[in-house]
C-alpha positions in Angstrom: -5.0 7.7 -5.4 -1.2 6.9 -5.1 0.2 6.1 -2.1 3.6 5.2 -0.3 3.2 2.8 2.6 6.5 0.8 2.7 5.3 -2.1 2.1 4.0 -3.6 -1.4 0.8 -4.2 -1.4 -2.2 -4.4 0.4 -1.8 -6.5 3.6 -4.0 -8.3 6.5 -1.0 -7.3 9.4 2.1 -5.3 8.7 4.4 -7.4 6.8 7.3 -6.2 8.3 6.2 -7.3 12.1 4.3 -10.1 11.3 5.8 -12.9 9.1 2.9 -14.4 8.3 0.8 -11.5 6.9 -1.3 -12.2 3.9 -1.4 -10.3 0.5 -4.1 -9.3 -1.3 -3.6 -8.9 -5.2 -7.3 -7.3 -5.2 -9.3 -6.4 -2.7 -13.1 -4.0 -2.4 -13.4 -1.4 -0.5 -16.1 -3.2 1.6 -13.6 -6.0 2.4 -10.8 -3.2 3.6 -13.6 -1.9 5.7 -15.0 -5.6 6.7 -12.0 -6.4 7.8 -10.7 -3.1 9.0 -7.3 -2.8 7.4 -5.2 -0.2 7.5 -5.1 0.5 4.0 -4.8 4.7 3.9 -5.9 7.7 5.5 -9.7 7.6 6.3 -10.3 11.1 4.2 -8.0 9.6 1.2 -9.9 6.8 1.3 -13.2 7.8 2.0 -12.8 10.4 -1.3 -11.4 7.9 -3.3 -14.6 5.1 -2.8 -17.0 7.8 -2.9 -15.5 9.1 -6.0 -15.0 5.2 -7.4 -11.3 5.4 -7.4 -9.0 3.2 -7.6 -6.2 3.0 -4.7 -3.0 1.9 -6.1 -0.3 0.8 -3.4 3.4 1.2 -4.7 6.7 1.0 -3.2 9.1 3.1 -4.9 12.5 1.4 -5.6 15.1 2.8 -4.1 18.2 4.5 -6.2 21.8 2.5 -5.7 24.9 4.0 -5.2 27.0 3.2 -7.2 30.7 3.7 -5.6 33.3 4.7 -8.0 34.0 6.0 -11.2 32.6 9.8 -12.7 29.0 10.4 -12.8 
């Protein structure tokens, strides 16, 4: 599964309100459930470790603007 979450990776708080949230660089499913994180939707999620998926957690880059010149 591939999902967008606007954030990088897999956290223990929301990065974005909490400064001091930790990132995991690998993580089980048991621990996401162990420690109740808000990984992805509980059907996503639930099909994906039944199935032995792996959850992959992007965050696209954004395009820049570039201002000026022809395209």
């Amino acid at each position: 599964m591939l999902g967008k979450s606007g954030v990088d990776g897999v956290y223990d708080a929301d990065p974005n309100s909490d400064p001091d949230a930790t990132k995991f660089d690998i993580i089980s499913y048991d621990e996401i459930l162990g420690r109740d994180l808000k990984v992805a939707d509980a059907a996503a999620f639930s099909l994906c470790r039944e199935n032995n998926l792996p959850i992959v957690v992007v965050r696209p880059q954004r395009r820049q603007h570039r201002s000026g010149g022809s395209r």
